[in-house]
C-alpha positions as CSV (number, residue, x, y, z in Angstrom):
1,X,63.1,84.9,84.2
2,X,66.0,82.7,85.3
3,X,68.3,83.7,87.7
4,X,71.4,82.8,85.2
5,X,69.4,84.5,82.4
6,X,68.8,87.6,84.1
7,X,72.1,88.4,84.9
8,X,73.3,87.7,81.3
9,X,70.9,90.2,80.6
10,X,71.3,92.8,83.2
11,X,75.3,92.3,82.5
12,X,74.2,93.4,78.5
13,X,72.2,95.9,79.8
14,X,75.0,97.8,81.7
15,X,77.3,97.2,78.5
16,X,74.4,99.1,76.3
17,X,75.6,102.3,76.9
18,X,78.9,101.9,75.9
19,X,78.3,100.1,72.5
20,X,75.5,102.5,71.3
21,X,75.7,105.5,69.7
22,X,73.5,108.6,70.0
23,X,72.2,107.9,66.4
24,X,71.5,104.4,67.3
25,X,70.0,105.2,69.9
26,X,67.5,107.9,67.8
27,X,66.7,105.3,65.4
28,X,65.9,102.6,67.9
29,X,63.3,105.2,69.5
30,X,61.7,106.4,66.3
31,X,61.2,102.9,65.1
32,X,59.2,102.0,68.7
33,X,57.0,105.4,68.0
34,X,58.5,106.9,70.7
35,X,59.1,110.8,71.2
36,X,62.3,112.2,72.8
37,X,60.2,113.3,75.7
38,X,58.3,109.6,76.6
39,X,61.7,107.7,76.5
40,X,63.4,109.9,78.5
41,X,60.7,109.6,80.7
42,X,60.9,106.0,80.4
43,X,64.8,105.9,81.6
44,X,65.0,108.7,84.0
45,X,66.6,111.7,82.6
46,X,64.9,114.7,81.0
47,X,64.2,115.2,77.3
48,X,67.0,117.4,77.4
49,X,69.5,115.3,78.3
50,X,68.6,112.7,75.7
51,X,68.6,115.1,72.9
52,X,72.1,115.7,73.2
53,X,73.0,111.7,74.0
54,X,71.2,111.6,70.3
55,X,72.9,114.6,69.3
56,X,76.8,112.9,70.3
57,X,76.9,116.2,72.5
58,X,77.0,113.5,75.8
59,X,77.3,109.9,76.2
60,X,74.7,107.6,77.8
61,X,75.7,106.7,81.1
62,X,75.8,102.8,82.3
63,X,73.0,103.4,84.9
64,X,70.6,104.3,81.5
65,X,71.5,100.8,80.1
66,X,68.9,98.6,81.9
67,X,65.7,101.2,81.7
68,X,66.8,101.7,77.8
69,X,66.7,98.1,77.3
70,X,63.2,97.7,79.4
71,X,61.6,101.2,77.9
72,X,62.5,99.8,74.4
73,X,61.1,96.1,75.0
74,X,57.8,97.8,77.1
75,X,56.8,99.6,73.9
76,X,57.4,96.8,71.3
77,X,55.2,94.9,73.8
78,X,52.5,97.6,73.6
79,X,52.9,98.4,69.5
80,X,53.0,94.1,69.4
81,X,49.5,93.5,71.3
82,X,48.3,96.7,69.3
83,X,48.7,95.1,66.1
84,X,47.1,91.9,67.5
85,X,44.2,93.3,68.5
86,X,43.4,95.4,65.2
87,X,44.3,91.9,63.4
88,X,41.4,90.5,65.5
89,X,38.9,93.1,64.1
């Protein structure tokens, strides 16, 4: 990745979590396939914690914007290569 194109992305990233809501953020992690527990994982905070970001009981903090953003594009990676390789079959 470009220098100039990583910082425009890192600078979204750390904007994320003040654009996002917690329902956003629940449908974004259903459509990857991912459970509450494995993208918490993911980003560094416990399942707990995440729940209630969902919930709108607490807000995601700016330090969760760049692992969200990676966790989310990781697992579209993994479910695109997944569908690749069953289209191969």
């Amino acid at each position: 990745m470009t220098s100039s194109l990583q910082d425009d992305t890192t600078a979204a990233a750390r904007e994320l979590p003040a654009t996002i809501t917690g329902a956003v953020l629940k449908a974004m992690r259903v459509a990857v396939g991912m459970s509450t527990r494995e993208l918490a994982e993911a980003i560094g905070c416990s399942h707990q914690h995440l729940s209630r970001v969902e919930s709108g009981k607490r807000s995601l903090t700016a330090g969760f914007g760049w692992p969200l953003a990676q966790a989310i594009a990781d697992q579209l990676t993994h479910l695109n290569a997944e569908h690749y390789r069953a289209a191969e079959r």
